[in-house]
N, C-alpha and C positions, 0 to 999 in steps of 0.2 A: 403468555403466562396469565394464567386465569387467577385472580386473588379472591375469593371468598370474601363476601357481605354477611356482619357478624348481625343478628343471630341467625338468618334462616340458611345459613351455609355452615355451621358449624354443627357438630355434634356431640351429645354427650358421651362423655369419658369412662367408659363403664369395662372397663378390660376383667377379665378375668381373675375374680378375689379368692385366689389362694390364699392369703394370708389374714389372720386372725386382726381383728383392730391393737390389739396389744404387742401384736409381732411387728405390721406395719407402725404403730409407732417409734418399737423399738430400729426399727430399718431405718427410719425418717432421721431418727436422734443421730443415728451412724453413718450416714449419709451426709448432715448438715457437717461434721465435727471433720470427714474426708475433702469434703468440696472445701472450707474453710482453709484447711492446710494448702490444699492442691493450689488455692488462689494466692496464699500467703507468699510458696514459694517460687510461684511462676509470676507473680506479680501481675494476675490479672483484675480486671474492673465490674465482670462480672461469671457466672454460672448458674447454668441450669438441667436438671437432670430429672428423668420423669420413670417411675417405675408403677407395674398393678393402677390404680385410678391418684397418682399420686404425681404431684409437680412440686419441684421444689426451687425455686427462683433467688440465688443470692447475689448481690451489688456492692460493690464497696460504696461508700460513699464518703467524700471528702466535703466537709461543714465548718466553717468557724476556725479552721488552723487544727479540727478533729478527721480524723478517721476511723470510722467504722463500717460494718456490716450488718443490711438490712437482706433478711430472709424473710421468703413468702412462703410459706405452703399450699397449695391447693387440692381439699382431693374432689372425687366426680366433679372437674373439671369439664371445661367444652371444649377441642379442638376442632380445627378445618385443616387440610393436607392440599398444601400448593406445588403443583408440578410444573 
């Protein structure tokens, strides 16, 4: 297994922008609000889901006797592809 050395293995995120910045935001909104449920009821610790130049990165995170959820979004992101 070859791992990729970030940055000169990696590549910018530049997929094909069919959608408008106002559509993809609205994607992003409906996206975070699905992955949230899916985690709630499967009782998982994390997700991530990536569409057009967009990553969207959520964690539960357990703090202080708290539970919440930290969401990242990235978009023209960089990826590398490990085979």
């Amino acid at each position: 297994m070859d791992i990729p050395k970030y940055p000169e293995g990696f590549d910018e995120c530049d997929r094909s922008k069919r959608l408008s910045e106002e559509e993809i935001d609205k994607k992003i909104n409906k996206e975070i609000e699905s992955m949230i449920n899916y985690m709630t009821r499967n009782d998982t610790e994390n997700y991530s889901k990536a569409f057009e130049d967009v990553l969207i990165m959520i964690d539960r995170i357990y703090e202080d006797d708290q539970t919440y959820y930290e969401i990242s979004v990235a978009k023209q992101h960089s990826r590398a592809i490990v085979r």
